[in-house]
N, C-alpha and C positions, 0 to 999 in steps of 0.2 A: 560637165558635171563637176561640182565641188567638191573634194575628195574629204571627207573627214573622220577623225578620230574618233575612236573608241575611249571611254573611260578605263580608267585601273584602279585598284577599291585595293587601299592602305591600311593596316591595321593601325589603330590610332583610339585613344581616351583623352576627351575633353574634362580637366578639374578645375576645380576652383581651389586654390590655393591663397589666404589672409585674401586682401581687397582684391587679388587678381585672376585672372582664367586664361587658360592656354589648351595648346594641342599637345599632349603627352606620346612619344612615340618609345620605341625599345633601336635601337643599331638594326635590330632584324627584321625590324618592319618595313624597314626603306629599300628601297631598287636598292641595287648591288651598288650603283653610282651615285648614291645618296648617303651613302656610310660613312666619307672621309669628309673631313672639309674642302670646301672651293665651291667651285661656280655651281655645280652640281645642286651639293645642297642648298645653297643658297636660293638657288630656282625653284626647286620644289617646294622651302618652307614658303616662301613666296606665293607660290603659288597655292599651295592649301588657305593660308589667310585670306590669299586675294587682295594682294598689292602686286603691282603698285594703282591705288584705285583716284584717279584725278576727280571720283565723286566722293571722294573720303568718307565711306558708308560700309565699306568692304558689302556687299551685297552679294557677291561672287565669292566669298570665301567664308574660313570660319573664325576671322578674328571679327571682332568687335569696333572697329574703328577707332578704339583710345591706346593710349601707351599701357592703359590696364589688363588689355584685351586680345592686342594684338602681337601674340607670345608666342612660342615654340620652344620644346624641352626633350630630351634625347637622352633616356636614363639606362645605362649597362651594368651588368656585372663588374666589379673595380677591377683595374690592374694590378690598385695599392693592396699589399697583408693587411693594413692598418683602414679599413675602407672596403665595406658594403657594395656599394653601388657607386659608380660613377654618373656626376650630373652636370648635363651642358647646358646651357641656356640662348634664346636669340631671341632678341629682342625686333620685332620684325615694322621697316617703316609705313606709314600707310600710303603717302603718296609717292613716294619713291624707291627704286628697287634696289632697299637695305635691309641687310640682317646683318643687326650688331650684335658681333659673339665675345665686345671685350669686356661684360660685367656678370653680375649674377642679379638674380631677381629674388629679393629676400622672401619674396609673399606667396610665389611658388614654391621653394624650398620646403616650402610646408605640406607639399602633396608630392615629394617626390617620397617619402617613408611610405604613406599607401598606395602611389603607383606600385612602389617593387614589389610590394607585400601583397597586393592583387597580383602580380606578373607573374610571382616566382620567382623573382631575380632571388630573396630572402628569407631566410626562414626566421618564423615567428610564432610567440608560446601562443598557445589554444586564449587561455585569458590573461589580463593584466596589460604590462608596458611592454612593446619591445621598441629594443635602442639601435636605430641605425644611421650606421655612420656612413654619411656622405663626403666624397670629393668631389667640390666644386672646382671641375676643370677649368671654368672660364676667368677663375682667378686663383688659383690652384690653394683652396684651404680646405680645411676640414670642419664640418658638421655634424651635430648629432640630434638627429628629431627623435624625440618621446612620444610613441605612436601606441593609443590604449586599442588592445585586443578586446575581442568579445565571440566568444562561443569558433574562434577559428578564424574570424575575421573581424578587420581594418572598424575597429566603431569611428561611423562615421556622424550621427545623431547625436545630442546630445544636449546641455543646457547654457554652454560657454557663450558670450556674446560677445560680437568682434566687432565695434564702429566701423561703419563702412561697409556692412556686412549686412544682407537685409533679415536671414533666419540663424536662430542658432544653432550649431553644433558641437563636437567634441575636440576638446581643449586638445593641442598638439604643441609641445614644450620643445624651442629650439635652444639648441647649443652654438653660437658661432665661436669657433675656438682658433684661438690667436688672431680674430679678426683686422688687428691692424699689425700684425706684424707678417717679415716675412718669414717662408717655408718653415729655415730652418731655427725661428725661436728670436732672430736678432728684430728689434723696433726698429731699424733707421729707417725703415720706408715708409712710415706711418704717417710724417712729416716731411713730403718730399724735397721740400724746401730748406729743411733743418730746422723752421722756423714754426712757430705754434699761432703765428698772425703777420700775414703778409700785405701788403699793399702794390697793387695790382693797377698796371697807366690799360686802360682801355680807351682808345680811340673814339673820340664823340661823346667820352661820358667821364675823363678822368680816373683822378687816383681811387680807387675803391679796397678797402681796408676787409680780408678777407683770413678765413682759417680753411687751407687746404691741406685733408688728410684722405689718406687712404685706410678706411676701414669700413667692411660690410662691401662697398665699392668705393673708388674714388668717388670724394663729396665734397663741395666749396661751400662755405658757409658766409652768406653776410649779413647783416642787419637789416631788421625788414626797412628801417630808416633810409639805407643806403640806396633802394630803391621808393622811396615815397609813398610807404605802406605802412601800416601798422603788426601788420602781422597774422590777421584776422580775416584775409579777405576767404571769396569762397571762389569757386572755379566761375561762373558765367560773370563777376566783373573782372573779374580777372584775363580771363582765355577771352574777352571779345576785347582787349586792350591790345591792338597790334602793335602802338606806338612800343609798350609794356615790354610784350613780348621780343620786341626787338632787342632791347636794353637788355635782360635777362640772359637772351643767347649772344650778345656781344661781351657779355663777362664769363658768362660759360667758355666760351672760345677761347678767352684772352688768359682765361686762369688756366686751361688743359694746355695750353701749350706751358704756362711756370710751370707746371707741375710734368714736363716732359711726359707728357701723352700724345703731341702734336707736334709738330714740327710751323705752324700754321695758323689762325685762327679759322681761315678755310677752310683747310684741311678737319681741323675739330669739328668743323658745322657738315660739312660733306661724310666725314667716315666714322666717327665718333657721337653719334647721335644720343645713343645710349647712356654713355659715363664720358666723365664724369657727370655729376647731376648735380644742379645748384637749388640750395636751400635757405630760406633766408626766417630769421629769429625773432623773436622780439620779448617783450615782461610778458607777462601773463594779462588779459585781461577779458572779460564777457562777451562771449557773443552766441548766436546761434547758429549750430550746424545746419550742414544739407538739410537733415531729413526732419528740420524742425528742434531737435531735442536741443535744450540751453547746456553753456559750457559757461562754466561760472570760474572768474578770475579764483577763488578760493584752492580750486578743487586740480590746477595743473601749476606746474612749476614757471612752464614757459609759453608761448606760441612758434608753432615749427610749421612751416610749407616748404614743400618742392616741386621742383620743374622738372618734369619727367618728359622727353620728347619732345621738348618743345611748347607743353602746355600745363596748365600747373594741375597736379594728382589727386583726385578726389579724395583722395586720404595720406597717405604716408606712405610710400615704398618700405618695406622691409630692410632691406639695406639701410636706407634712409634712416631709419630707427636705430639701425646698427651704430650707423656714425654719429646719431645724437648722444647717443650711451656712453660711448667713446668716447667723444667731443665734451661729455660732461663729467667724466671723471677724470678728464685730467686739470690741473688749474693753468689759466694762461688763454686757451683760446675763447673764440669768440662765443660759445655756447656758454660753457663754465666760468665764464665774464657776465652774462645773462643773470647766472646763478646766482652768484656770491664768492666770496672767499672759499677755498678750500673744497676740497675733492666729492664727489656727488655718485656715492654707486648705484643709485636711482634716482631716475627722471618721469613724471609723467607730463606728459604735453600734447596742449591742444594743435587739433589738426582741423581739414575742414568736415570731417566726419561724425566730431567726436574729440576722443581722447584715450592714450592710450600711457602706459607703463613699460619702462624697459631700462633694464640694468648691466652695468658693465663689471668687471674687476680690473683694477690697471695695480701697478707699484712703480717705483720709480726706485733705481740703480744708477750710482754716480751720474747723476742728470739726465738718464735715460727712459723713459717709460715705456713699460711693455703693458699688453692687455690680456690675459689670460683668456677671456672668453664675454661674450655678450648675449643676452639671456633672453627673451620674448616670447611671447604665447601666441601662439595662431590658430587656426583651424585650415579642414579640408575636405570637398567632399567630389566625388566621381559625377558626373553629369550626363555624360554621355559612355558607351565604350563600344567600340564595333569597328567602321570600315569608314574613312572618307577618300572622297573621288578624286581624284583628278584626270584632264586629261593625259592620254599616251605620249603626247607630243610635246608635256610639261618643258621638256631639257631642250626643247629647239629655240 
């Protein structure tokens, strides 16, 4: 007779966060062997999603089978004075058994103010705004979501409308503060290269002229020219182009290892699935989104895509946004080359959604530029909250 396991029931809240949704958990909801990093957690996030799935459907878990979908988030009381809530992010593969914990997910960021504010991690005024401030562990910065109250609680309803987004709800104002700098306030990391445009030998595809910065998460940017695109494309001709797709994560790889995150181009494609993530730009010009609606060359600055896991993002990564803001207020790279002459502290640009707005502050000091903070509007709402299963035998 077949010996089998019992289920064990996890507390857990599925949100939606900007274009994305994950599994919300607290440190306390996890087995005792689920709380530190390693293999541990690693298995369980895994396993709640349901990868690794070789039917890439996730059907056995609760991700969604996209790089949109397929999330996991672990938000605590901070260790920092200066910091709310602490918030980890993983980024979970669908067919292979990874959880990438080296970036942040800018479009969850936006449901981790009314996770806490549901939990209790924080306290928060009866009506109006309250301001909490996140640290983002997985790339150690600081945030601060603008989360409107109502009567006691988290308004989650509302009238804001978010491309990519099928209903509306209530507007949630992110702060990314010092997004490309690092901890302590210094910019040299922002440009890991020292360089504002690099040119990158990738094997099978050549020299590829590229802007690698680290801000929101590490982000490579190239021309949508560079790979024989316009800029415009949407995801189904896009993600059914495997020759595409290949080219894509050959310059991904080839630029994480310039930018000392690899040791490897392998190595980046095996452990770093996550970040960095490549974006690639173009003028502005018309086209029609997914869900139908026209994006009129008038009405965006630029055209921006990225490649998130592997396939390209129904909309725009948050992050992703982060680094276009970035990217366009400074003059020199390959975004704010896009633009025009001279400094840009807003961008709106088309995606394949839609269109979105997002602004930075930079200055620059005897050649050096720092970024004060990066600005974006999102939304958030709770979708599920109670108990997901797994089995007993999750860790074997």
């Amino acid at each position: 007779m077949t010996t089998r396991s019992p289920q064990i029931a996890i507390r857990a809240t599925h949100m939606r966060g900007g274009t994305s949704k994950g599994v919300f958990f607290t440190p306390a909801d996890l087995p005792e062997e689920a709380r530190r990093s390693g293999a541990a957690r690693d298995a369980l996030m895994l396993r709640v999603t349901g990868s690794p799935d070789p039917y890439g459907k996730h059907i056995d878990g609760m991700g969604g089978a996209t790089s949109s979908t397929s999330k996991v988030v672990i938000v605590g009381a901070s260790t920092r004075a200066d910091c709310d809530v602490d918030y980890l992010f993983g980024a979970v593969a669908i067919e292979s058994p990874v959880v990438d914990w080296s970036g942040n997910c800018g479009n969850l960021t936006a449901a981790v103010g009314p996770f806490a504010i549901a939990r209790g991690l924080v306290s928060a005024p009866l009506d109006g705004m309250a301001a909490v401030r996140i640290w983002q562990a997985n790339i150690q910065k600081k945030i601060v979501a603008h989360v409107p109250m109502q009567g006691g609680e988290v308004q989650e309803t509302g009238d804001f409308e978010l491309d990519g987004v099928t209903f509306p709800a209530a507007e949630i104002r992110l702060e990314f503060l010092a997004p490309g700098a690092d901890e302590d306030g210094e910019g040299g990391a922002m440009f890991p290269t020292g360089r504002k445009v690099d040119v990158i030998e990738v094997p099978g595809i050549g020299a590829v002229e590229a802007t690698l910065i680290n801000a929101g998460n590490p982000t490579i940017f190239v021309d949508a020219a560079t790979l024989g695109l316009t800029g415009a494309e949407l995801q189904p001709e896009f993600n059914g182009d495997a020759a595409l797709l290949a080219r894509c994560e050959a310059i991904r790889a080839n630029a994480t290892v310039a930018m000392g995150l690899a040791e490897s181009a392998s190595e980046a494609t095996a452990k770093r699935p996550h970040t960095p993530k490549l974006a690639f730009v173009a003028a502005p010009r018309s086209y029609t989104a997914s869900s139908g609606k026209p994006v009129r060359e008038g009405s965006i600055d630029i055209c921006a895509r990225i490649v998130s896991m592997g396939k390209l993002h129904h909309a725009m990564t948050g992050t992703g946004a982060v680094a276009i803001a970035v990217a366009a207020a400074i003059p020199g790279t390959l975004v704010s080359r896009l633009l025009g002459q001279g400094r840009h502290g807003e961008v709106c640009f088309g995606h394949p959604s839609g269109a979105l707005a997002v602004g930075a502050e930079a200055s620059e000091q005897d050649g050096t530029w720092t970024v004060d903070k990066a600005v974006m509007s999102r939304s958030a709402r709770r979708l599920m909250d109670g108990q997901v299963f797994v089995p007993a035998d999750w860790n074997r």
